[in-house]
C-alpha positions, 0 to 999 in steps of 0.5 A: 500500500502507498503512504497516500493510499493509507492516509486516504483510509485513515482520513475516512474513519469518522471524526478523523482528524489528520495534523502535524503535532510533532513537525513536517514529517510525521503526519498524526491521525486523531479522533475526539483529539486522541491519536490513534495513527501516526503516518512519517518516513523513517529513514527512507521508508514509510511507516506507520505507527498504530495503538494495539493491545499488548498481547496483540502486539506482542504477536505481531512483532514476533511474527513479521519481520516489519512490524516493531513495537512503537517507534518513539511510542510506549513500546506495549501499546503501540506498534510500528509498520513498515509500509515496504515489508512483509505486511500486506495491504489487507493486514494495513488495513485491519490495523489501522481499523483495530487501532481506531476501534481500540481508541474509540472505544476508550473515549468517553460516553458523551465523546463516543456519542457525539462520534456516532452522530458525525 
């Protein structure tokens, strides 16, 4: 998957919000102001970095040769995916859908409400 594919399909999740926080290079995804993507080149390779459950991550990165835990992210709860690896578009795809879920389903009722009437 192309780096303009992903933030395409990340921009589309309800109440995603695409900024620039941490400068130029690192494109970071939100909803109701929680970050739950984070879209930058690393050394020359594209990647993203998503929230995921401990155990989950812990899996995948024993699993694929380009999935590490959370580049400059707490490394149990996050996950960085080189977007030129062994991952496919599909597994892109269902990370970044788990990661919005998981953020969401952290948020408050009232915000979780308001996100369900965008």
């Amino acid at each position: 998957m192309k780096q303009h594919e992903l933030e395409e399909y990340l921009g589309k999740f309800s109440g995603s919000e695409g900024s620039y926080p941490f400068g130029p290079e690192a494109l970071v995804y939100k909803v109701m102001g929680k970050m739950f993507a984070l879209v930058a080149i690393h050394q020359g390779v594209p990647q993203v970095t998503y929230k995921c459950q401990p155990a989950d991550g812990e899996v995948l990165v024993s699993q694929f040769e380009g999935i590490i835990p959370g580049y400059h992210m707490n490394k149990r709860h996050w996950i960085t995916v080189s977007l030129s690896s062994d991952v496919n578009d599909a597994m892109l795809v269902d990370l970044a859908d788990k990661s919005y879920q998981l953020v969401v389903s952290k948020l408050r009722k009232v915000d979780r409400e308001a996100l369900s009437q965008l």
